[in-house]
matplotlib code that plots the C-alpha trace (Angstrom):
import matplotlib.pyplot as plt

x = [8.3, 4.9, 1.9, 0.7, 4.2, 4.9, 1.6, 2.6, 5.9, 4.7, 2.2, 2.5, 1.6, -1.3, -3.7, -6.0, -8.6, -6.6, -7.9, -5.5, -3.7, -4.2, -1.2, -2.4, -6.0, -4.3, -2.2, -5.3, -7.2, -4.8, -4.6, -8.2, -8.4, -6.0, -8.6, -7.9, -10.9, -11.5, -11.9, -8.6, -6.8, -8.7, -7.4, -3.6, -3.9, -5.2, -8.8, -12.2, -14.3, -16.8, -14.2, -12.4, -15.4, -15.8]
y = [-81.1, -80.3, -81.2, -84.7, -85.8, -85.3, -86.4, -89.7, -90.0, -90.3, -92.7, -96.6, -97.8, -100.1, -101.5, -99.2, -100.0, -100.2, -97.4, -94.8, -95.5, -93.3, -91.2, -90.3, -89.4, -87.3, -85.4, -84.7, -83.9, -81.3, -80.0, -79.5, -77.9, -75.1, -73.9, -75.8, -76.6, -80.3, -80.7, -79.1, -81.6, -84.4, -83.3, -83.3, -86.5, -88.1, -89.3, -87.9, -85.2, -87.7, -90.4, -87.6, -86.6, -89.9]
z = [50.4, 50.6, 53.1, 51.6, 51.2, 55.0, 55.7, 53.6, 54.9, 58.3, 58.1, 57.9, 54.5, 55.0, 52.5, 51.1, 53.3, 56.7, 59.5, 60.3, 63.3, 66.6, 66.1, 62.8, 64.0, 67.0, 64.4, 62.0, 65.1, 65.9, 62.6, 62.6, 66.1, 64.8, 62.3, 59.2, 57.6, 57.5, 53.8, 53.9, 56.0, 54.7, 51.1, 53.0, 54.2, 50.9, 52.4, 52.2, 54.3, 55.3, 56.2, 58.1, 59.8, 61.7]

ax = plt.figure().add_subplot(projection="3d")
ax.plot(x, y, z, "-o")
ax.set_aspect("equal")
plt.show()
């Protein structure tokens, strides 16, 4: 299984609009703080760089 499924598979399915929850801003947070580049993660977790970079 690769990164976006996981990503996916733990997340709530809201409408496309929704804002992520806090536990998956924590867990992109984290991923960002271990030296993945954010357009990297944001990529992962299906949403943009500049939405990421809120």
């Amino acid at each position: 299984m690769n990164a976006v499924a996981e990503f996916r598979s733990a997340t709530s399915k809201g409408h496309r609009k929704a804002p992520l929850p806090p536990k998956d801003v924590l867990y992109l947070c984290l991923r960002m703080d271990a030296g993945r580049p954010i357009a990297h993660v944001a990529a992962e977790a299906g949403i943009s760089r500049r939405c990421l970079a809120k």
